[in-house]
C-alpha positions in Angstrom: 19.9 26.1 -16.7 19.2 26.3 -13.3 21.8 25.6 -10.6 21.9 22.3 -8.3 19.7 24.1 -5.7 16.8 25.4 -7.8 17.2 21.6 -9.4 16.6 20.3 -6.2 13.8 22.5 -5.2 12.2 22.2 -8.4 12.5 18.6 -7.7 10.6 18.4 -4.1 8.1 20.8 -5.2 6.8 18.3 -8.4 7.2 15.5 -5.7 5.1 17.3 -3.1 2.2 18.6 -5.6 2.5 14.9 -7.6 1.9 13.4 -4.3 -1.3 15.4 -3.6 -2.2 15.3 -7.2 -2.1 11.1 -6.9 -4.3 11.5 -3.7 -7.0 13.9 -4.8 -7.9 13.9 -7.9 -6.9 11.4 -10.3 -9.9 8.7 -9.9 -7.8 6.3 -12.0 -8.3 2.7 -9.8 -4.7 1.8 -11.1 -2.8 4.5 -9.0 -4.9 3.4 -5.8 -2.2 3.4 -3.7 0.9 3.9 -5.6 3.5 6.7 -3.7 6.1 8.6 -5.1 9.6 7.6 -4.0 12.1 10.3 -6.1 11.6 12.5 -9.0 14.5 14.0 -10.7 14.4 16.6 -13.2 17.1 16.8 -16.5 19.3 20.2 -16.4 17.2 21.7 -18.9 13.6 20.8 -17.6 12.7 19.2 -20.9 12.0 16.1 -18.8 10.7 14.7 -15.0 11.5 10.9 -14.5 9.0 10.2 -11.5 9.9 7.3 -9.6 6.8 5.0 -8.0 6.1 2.0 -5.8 3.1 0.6 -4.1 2.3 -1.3 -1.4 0.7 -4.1 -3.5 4.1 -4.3 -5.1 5.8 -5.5 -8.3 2.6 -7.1 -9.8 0.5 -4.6 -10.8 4.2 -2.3 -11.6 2.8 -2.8 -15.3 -1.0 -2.0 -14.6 0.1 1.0 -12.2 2.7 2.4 -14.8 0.1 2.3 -17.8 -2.8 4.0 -15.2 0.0 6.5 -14.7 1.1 7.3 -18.3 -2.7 7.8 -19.0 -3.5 10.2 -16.8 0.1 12.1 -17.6 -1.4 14.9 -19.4 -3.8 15.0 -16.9 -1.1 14.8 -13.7 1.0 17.5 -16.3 -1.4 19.8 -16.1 -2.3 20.1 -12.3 1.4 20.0 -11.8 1.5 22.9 -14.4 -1.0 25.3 -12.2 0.7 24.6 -9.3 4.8 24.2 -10.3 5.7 27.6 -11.6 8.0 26.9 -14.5 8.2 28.4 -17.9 7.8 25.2 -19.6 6.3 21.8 -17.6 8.6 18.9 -17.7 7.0 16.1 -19.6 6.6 12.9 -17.2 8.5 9.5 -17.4 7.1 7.3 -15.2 9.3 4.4 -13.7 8.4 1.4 -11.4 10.7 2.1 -8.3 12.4 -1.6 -6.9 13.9 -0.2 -3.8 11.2 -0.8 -1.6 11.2 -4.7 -2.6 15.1 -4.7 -2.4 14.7 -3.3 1.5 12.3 -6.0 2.7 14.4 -8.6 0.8 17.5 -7.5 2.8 15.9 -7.1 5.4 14.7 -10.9 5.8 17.5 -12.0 4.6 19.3 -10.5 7.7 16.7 -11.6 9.5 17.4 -15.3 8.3 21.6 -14.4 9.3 20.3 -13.1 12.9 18.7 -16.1 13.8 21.0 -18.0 12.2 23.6 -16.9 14.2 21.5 -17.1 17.4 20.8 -20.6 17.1 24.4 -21.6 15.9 25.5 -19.6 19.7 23.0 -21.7 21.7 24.0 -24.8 20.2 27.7 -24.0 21.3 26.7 -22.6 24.6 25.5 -26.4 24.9 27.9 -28.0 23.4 30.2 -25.9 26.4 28.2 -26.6 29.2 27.9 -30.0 28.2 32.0 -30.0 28.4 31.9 -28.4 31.3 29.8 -31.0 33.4 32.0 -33.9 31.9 35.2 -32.5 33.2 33.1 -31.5 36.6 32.1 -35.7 36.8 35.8 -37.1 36.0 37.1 -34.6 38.7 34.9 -36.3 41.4 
């Protein structure tokens, strides 16, 4: 078993080769596009779970994931020539939500931001509004 450190390097290394793998040579139009987010690699390398996302997002997840499992031996093999390891990890492929999660936080901040900001000029109003009435009685 390798410790936490080769893990980890074993880890960026299939992430970094996948990544150029994806890129230049797999012709399949169903991975147009997809990126790798995280990979992570079992304790005894008998399995890689590859994490992916794309920027045309959750709608083709299905179409992206097949395109991915059929080219596996395919993407196995490059990584094999490149990744030195006794034995290659076999792939898992996994659609990867986080990126979708993000941008839904993120508007959704958005949304409390403005909120807010409206809700403070309204009672900055609202204040000077006060202000000018007790300004008119006093005169």
């Amino acid at each position: 078993m390798p410790s936490n450190i080769r893990l980890k390097r074993i880890q960026e290394q299939i992430q970094k080769v996948l990544t150029e793998i994806l890129e230049t040579r797999v012709n399949d139009p169903r991975v147009d596009g997809v990126y790798i987010t995280d990979v992570t690699v079992d304790r005894e390398l008998d399995y890689a779970n590859i994490y992916v996302s794309s920027l045309a997002g959750e709608v083709q997840a299905d179409e992206i994931l097949e395109g991915l499992r059929n080219a596996s031996g395919f993407i196995r093999y490059n990584l094999s020539q490149e990744v030195k390891l006794r034995v290659m990890p076999q792939l898992r492929f996994y659609w990867d939500e986080t990126p979708e999660r993000a941008d839904r936080i993120e508007s959704l901040l958005d949304e409390i931001r403005e909120e807010r900001e409206s809700r403070m000029d309204h009672e900055e109003v609202l204040e000077q509004e006060k202000t000018e009435e007790i300004d008119g009685e006093g005169n």
